[in-house]
Backbone as CSV, one residue per row, in Angstrom:
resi,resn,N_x,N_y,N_z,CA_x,CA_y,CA_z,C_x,C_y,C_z
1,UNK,-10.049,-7.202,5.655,-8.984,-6.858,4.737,-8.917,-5.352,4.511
2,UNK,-10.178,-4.788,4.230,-10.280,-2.898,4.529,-9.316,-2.693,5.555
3,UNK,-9.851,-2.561,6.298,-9.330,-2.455,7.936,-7.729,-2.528,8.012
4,UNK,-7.331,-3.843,7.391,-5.591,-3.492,7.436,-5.026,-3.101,6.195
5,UNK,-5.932,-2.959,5.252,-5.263,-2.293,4.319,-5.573,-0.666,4.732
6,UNK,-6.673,-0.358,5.665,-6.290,1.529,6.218,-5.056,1.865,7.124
7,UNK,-4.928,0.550,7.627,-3.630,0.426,9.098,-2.844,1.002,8.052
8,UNK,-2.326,0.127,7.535,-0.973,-0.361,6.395,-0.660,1.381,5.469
9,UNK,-1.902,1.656,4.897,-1.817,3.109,3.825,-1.648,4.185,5.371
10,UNK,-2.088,4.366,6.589,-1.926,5.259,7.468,-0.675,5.001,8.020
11,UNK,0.059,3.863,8.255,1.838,3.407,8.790,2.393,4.022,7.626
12,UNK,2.123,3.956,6.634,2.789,4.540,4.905,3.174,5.701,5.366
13,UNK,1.944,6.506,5.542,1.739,8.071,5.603,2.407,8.705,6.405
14,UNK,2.477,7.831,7.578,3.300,8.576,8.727,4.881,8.746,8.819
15,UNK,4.985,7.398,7.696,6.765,7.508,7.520,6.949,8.084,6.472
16,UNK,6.399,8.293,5.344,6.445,9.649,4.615,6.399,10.616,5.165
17,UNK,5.708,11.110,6.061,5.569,12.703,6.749,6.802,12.726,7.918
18,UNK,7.243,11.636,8.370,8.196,11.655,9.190,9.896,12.220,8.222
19,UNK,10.025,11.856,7.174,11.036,11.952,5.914,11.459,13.045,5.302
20,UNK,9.986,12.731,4.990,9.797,14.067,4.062,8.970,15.183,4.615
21,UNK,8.315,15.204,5.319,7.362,16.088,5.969,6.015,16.624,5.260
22,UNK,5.166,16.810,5.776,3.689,16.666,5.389,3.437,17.092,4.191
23,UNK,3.999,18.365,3.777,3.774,19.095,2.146,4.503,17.372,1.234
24,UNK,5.475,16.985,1.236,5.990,16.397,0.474,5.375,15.117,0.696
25,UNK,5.082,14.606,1.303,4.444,13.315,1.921,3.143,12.683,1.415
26,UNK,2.753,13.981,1.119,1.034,13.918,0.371,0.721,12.980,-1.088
27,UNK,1.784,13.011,-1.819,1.842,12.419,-2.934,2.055,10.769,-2.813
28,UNK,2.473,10.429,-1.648,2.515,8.855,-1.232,3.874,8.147,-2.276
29,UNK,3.238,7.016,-2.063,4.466,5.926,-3.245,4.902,6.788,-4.418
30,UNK,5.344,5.876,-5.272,5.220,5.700,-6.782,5.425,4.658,-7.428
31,UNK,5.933,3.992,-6.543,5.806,2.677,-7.412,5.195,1.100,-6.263
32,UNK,4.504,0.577,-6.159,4.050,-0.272,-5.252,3.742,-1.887,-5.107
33,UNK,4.058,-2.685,-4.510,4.089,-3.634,-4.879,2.959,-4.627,-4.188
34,UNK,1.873,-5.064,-4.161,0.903,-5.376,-3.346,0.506,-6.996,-3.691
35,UNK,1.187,-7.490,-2.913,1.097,-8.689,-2.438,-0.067,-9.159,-1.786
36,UNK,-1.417,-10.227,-2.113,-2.592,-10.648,-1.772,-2.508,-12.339,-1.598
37,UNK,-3.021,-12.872,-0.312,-3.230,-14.141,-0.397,-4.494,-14.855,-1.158
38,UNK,-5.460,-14.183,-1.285,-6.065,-14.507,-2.105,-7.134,-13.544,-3.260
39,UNK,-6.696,-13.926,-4.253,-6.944,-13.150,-5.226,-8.243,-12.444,-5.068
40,UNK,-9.150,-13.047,-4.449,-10.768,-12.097,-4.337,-10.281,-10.923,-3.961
41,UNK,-9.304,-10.571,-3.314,-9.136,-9.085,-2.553,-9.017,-8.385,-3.121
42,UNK,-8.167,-8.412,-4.758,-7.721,-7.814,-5.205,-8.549,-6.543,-5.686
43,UNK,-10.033,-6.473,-6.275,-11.137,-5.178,-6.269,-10.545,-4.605,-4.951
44,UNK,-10.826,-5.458,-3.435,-10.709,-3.962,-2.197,-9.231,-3.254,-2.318
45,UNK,-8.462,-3.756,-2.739,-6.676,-3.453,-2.685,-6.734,-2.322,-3.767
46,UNK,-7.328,-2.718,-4.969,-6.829,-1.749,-6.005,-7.759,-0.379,-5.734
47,UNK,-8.907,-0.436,-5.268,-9.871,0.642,-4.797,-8.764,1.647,-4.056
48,UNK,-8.798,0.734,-2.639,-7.464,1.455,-1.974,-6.712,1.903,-2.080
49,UNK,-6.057,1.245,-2.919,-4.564,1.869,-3.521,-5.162,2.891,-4.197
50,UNK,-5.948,2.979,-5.207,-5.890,4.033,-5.622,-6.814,5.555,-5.320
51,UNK,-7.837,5.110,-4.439,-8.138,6.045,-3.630,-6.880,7.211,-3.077
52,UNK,-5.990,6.020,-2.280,-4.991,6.658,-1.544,-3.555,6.744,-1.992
53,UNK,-3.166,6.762,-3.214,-2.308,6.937,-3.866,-2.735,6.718,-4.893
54,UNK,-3.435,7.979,-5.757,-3.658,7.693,-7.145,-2.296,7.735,-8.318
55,UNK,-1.487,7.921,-8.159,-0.223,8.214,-9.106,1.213,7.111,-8.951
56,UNK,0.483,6.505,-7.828,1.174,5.237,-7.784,1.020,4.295,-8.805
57,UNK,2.234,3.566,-9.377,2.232,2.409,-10.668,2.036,1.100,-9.582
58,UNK,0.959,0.475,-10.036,1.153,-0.474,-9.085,1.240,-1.711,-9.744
59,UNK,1.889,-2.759,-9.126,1.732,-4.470,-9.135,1.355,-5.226,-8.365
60,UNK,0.061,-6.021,-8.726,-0.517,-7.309,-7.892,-0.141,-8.311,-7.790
61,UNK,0.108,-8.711,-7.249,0.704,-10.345,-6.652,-0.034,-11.435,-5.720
62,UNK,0.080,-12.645,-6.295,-0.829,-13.827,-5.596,0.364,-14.134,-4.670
63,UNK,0.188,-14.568,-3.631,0.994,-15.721,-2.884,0.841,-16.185,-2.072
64,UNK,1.973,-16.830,-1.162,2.514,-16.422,0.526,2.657,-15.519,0.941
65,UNK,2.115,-14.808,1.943,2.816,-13.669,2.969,3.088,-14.557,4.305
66,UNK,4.321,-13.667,4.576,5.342,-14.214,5.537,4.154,-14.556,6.803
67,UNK,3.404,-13.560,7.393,2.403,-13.503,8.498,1.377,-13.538,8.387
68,UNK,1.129,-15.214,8.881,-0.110,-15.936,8.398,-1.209,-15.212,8.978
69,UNK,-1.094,-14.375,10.378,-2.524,-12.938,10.318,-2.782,-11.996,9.740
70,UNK,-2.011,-12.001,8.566,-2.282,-10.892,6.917,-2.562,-11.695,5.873
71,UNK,-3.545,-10.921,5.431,-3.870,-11.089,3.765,-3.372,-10.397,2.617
72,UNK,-2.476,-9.178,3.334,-1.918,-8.249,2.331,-0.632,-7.690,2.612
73,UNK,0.006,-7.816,1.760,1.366,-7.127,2.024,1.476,-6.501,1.564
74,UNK,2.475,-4.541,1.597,2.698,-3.960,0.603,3.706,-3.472,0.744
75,UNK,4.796,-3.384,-0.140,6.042,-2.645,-0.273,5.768,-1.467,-0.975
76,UNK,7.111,-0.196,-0.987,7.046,0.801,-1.969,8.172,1.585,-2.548
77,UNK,8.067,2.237,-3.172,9.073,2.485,-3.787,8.981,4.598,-3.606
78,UNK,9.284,5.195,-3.312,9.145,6.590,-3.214,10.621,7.100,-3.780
79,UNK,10.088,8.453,-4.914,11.687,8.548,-5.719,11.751,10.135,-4.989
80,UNK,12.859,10.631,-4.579,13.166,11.776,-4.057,13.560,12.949,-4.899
């Protein structure tokens, strides 16, 4: 679950720096939505998240994710 939650925050990063470009990019989300299939994850997710976007508001969520080879989904919200 580490492992694709570094994929997932490094795919983030790159389409931020692709956008906005690297100075602006650095600050990540701001608002995030993190979807978990099962709730144990939630300590490694929130570590993460906030390791790597500390200023992000975030929300946890139990559920379904669409792709039964993930445990985590995350959407975001970035304000310009």
């Amino acid at each position: 679950m580490t492992g694709q939650l570094a994929v997932t925050f490094d795919n983030i990063d790159r389409l931020l720096e692709t956008v906005l470009g690297p100075e602006d990019a650095c600050r990540g989300l701001d608002v995030v939505r993190v979807y978990l299939r099962d709730p144990k994850h939630l300590a490694a997710a929130r570590k993460s998240l906030e390791s790597r976007m500390p200023l992000a508001k975030a929300a946890y969520l139990y559920g379904d994710i669409c792709r039964a080879e993930l445990e985590v989904e995350i959407e975001g919200v970035r304000r310009l």
